[in-house]
C-alpha positions, -999 to 999 in steps of 0.1 A, spaced: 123 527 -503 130 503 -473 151 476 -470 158 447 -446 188 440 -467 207 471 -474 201 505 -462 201 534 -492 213 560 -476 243 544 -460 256 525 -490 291 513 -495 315 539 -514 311 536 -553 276 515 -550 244 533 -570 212 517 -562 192 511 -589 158 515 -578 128 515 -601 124 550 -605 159 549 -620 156 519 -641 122 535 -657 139 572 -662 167 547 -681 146 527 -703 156 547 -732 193 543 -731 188 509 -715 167 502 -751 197 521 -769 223 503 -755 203 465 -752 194 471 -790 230 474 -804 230 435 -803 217 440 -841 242 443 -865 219 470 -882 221 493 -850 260 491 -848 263 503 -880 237 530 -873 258 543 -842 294 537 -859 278 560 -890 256 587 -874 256 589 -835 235 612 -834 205 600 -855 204 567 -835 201 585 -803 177 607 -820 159 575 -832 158 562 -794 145 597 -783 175 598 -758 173 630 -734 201 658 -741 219 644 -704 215 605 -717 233 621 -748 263 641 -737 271 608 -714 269 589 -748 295 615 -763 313 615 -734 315 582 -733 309 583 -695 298 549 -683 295 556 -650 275 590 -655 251 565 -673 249 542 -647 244 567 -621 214 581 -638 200 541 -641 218 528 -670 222 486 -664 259 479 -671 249 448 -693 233 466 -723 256 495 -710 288 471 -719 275 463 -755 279 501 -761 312 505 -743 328 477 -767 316 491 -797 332 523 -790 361 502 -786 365 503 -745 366 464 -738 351 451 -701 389 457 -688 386 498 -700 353 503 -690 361 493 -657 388 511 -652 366 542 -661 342 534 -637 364 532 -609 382 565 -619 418 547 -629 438 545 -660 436 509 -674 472 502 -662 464 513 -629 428 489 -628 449 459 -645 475 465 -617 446 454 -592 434 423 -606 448 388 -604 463 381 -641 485 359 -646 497 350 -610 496 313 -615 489 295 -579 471 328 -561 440 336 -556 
């Protein structure tokens, strides 16, 4: 793939391009994850895991980063972090912990770096 706006193999430290061929070997746990916005699917996942991704025919990799609750894993291998983030919360890491995962940090250590609460910066 070529660019005139970015070149892939010279990308900024902790960017993944998400190119189609990544997006398209996704589409399962993209459908997982987009498809926990019904109630029913929640439940599903909170009672058997592992039938749900069963259900979704995810891969055994797609799986273990499910288990592992690995967010970055899955959006290295093409996950979109939208979708991604309705599975994160439900296994109870809010936006602020999922980040923090992502960027290889303790929460402490990613809440440290953000502007909360400093009234009159930024």
């Amino acid at each position: 793939m070529r660019s005139r706006q970015l070149d892939p193999d010279n990308l900024p430290a902790g960017t993944y391009l998400n190119t189609g061929k990544a997006a398209t070997d996704a589409l399962r746990v993209n459908r997982f994850c987009y498809d926990l916005r019904h109630p029913e699917n929640r439940t599903a996942f909170q009672t058997d895991p592992e039938a749900l991704m069963e259900r979704y025919k995810l891969d055994e990799e797609d799986r273990a980063l499910v288990r592992a609750r690995d967010w970055l894993g899955m959006v290295k291998r093409g996950a979109n972090v939208f979708p991604l983030l309705r599975l994160s919360h439900l296994c109870g890491d809010g936006l602020p912990a999922t980040g923090a995962q992502m960027r290889g940090e303790t929460l402490e250590q990613y809440l440290a770096t953000r502007n909360i609460g400093k009234k009159g910066e930024g």
